[in-house]
N, C-alpha and C positions, 0 to 999 in steps of 0.2 A: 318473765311473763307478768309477775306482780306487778314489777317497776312500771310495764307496759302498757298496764290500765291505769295503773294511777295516773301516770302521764298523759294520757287518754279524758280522762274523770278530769282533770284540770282542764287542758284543753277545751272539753265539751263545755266546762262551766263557766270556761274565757268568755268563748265564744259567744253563748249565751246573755254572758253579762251586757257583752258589747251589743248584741240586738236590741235589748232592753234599754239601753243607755241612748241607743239611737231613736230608738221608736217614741221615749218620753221625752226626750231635750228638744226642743223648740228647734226647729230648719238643721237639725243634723240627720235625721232619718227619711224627712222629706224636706228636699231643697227645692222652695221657689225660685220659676225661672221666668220673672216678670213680663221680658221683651216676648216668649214666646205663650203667655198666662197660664202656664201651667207649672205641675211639681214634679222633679224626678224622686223616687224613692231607692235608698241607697239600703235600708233595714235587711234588704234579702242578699248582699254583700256576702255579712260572716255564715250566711244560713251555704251562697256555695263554694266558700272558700273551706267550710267542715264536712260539707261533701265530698271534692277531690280528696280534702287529705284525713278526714277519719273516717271514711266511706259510707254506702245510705244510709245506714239505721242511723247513725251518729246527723249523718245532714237531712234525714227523714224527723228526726229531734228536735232538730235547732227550727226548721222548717215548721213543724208544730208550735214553738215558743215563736215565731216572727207570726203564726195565726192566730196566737192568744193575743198577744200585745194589738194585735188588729183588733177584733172584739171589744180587747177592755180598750181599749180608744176612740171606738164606733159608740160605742155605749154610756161611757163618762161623756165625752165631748159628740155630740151626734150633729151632724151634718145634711144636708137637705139628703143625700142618697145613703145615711147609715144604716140606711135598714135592708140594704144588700149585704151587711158586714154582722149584723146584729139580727140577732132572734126578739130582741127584747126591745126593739124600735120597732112602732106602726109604720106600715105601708103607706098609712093614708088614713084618714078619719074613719075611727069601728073597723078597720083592716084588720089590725093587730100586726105580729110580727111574723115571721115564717121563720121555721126550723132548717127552711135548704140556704139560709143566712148563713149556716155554720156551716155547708160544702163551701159554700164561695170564700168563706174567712180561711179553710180548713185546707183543701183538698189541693188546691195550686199552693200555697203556700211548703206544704209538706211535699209535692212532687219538685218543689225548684231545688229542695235539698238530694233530690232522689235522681234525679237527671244528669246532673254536671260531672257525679262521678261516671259513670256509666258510658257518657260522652267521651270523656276523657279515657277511661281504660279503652272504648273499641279503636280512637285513633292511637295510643299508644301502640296495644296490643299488635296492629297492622301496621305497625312502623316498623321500618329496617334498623333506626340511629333515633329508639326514645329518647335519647340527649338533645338530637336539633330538633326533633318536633313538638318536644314536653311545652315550649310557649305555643305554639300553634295550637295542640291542646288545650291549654288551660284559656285560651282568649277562647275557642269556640267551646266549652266548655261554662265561661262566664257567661255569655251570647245564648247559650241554650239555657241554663237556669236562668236568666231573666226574662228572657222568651218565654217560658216555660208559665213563669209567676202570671205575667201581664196576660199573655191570650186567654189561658185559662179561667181567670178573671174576669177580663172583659166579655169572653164567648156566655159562660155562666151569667153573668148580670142579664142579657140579653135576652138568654133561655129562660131563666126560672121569672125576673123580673122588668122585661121589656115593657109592657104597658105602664106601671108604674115608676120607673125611672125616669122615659117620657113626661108623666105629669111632674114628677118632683122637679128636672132639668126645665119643664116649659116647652115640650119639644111636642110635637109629633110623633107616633108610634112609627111611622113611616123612616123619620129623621135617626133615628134611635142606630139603626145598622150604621150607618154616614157617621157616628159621634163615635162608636166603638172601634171602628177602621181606623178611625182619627187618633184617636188612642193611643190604639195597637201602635202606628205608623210613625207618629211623634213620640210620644212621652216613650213607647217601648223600644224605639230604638235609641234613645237619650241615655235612658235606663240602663240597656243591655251593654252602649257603649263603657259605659261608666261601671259597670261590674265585670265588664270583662278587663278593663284596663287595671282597676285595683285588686282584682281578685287576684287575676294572672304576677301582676307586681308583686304581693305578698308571698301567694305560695311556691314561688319561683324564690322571694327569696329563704323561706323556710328549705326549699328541698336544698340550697345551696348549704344551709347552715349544716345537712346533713344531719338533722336533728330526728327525723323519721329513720334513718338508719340506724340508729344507736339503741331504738327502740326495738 
């Protein structure tokens, strides 16, 4: 049982390490994808690969450290919309900041670590032969944490800060639903593809290592 956290404790503060490593290093956390002008972000990766394998509170964890590295990134380097990420970024001139910044930095974030397991144990669970379905799991299981992250986000910008994302974009209040579909639709299924393919790769080959069973 010792062995089993410590192993644990390591793990979680691998994992950890590698979000932070991604979220600070330049085009590794988010990769520009110039022909289509936008970014896929790859940071919520290790957030559901410590979901499947060290179940939610562990990916409910990592998922809170992929919403702090948000923040302190919205904050240090602020962007025309950082004040959907940041309490401590104006809306607008004499705005000031809003406090539901930190649901939007927070709340998806920590659910994409709480999702993918849960995903994955009810297709297991309802499986006949968990050995040929555990990749079908784990792709729709990456698919769902990154879905997860993106709608959430993007439905929340929309909720809490539609008029003013509007003005900071240049858009129309009207235009606003049209750019978060757009989103969702591109960048989220860029995304999803791309963490479910590496996600699934990785703990597919951890579970071969048979390194959770030893534990």
């Amino acid at each position: 049982m010792k062995k089993a956290k410590i192993l644990k404790t390591v793990q979680l503060s691998l994992l950890s390490a590698i979000i932070v490593i991604l979220a600070f290093v330049p085009n590794l956390g988010y990769i520009k994808i110039p022909v289509l002008a936008i970014q896929a972000t790859t940071v919520h990766i290790p957030v559901i690969i410590g979901s499947i394998l060290l179940g939610p509170v562990s990916g409910g964890i990592l998922g809170g450290i992929f919403g702090l590295t948000s923040l302190l990134n919205n904050t240090m380097q602020p962007g025309i919309t950082s004040f959907c990420f940041s309490p401590f970024i104006e809306m607008g001139a004499g705005l000031g900041g809003s406090p539901l910044a930190l649901v939007v930095c927070f709340v998806p974030r920590i659910l994409c670590g709480v999702v993918p397991y849960y995903i994955f144990k009810l297709i297991q669970n309802h499986s006949k032969n968990e050995l040929k379905t555990r990749k079908f799991s784990l792709l729709l299981s990456g698919v769902a944490g990154s879905m997860t992250n993106t709608i959430l986000v993007m439905s929340m910008i929309y909720l809490f800060f539609g008029q003013q994302y509007a003005a900071a974009r240049g858009l129309a209040f009207e235009a606003v639903l049209g750019v978060v579909l757009s989103v969702v639709g591109i960048n989220g299924t860029i995304e999803a593809l791309i963490a479910a393919l590496i996600s699934s790769a990785i703990a597919t080959a951890i579970y071969r290592s048979k390194i959770l069973e030893r534990i």
